[in-house]
C-alpha positions in Angstrom: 0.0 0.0 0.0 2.6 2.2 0.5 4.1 2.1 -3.0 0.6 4.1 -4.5 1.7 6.8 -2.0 5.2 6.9 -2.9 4.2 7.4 -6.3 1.9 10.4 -5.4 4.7 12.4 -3.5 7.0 12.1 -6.4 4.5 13.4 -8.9 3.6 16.1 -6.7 7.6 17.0 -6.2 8.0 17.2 -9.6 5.2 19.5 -10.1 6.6 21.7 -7.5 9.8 21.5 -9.0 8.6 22.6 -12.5 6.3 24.8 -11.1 9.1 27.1 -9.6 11.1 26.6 -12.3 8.6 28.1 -14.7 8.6 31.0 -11.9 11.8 31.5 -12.6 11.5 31.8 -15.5 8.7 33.9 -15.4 10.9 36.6 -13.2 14.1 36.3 -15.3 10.9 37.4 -18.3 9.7 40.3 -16.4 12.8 42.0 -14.9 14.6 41.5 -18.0 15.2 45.4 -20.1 12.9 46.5 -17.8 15.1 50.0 -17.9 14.7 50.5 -21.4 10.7 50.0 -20.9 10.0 52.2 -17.9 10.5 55.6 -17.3 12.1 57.4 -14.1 9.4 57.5 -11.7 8.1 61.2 -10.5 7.9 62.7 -7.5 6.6 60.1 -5.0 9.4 57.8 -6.0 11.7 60.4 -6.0 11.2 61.7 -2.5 12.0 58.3 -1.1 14.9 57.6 -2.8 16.3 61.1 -1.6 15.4 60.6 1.9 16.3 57.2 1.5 20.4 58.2 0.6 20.2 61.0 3.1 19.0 58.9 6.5 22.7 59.3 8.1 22.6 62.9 7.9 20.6 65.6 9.4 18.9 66.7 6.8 17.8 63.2 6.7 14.9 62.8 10.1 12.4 61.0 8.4 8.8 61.2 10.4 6.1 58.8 9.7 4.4 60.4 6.6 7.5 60.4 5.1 7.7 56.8 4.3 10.1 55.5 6.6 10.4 51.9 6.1 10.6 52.5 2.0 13.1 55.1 2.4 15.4 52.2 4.9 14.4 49.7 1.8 16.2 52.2 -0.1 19.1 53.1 2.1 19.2 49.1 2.0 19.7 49.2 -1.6 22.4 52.1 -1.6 24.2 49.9 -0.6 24.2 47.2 -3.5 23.9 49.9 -6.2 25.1 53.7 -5.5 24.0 55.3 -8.4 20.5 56.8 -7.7 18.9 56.0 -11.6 20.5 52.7 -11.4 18.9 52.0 -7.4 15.9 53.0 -9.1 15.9 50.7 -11.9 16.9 48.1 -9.6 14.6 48.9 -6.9 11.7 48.0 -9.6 13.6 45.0 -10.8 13.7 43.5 -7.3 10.2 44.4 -6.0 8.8 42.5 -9.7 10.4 39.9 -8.8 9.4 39.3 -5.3 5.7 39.8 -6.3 5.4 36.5 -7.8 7.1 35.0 -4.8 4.6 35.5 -2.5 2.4 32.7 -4.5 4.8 30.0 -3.6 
């Protein structure tokens, strides 16, 4: 009886396995060029990207309609990738790709 079982969790692991490698896929799909399709977001976007860069300093006290955990997502990110266009770009990158990973 316990070979019908088996069976069933290997079919079901391979599924799982395909599945997230089609999701991978899917990801790699959607961040690919995705600077050559977007443009630089306005002012919202903006904002916390500025405040985000500029937490150490003074001129950097963030209060709580500023944003604060986005800008620290950014300050995050400053630190992968300096340049402010290229944080952005990645910034939109990374946050399309997590959005399918919360279906897993």
């Amino acid at each position: 009886m316990s070979t019908p079982r088996r069976r069933f969790r290997t079919e079901s692991s391979v599924y799982a396995i395909a599945f997230v490698f089609l999701l991978l896929i899917a990801m790699w799909v959607i961040s690919f060029g995705l600077e050559g399709t977007l443009d630089i977001p306005g002012f919202d976007e903006t904002s916390y990207l500025l405040k985000g860069t500029q937490i150490a300093t003074p001129v950097g006290e963030l209060s709580a309609e500023d944003g604060p955990l986005y800008s620290f997502w950014y300050r995050f990110m400053a630190s992968v990738k300096p340049d402010p266009l290229d944080l952005v770009f990645f910034n939109m990158k990374i946050l399309s790709i997590l959005l399918p990973l919360i279906f897993l």
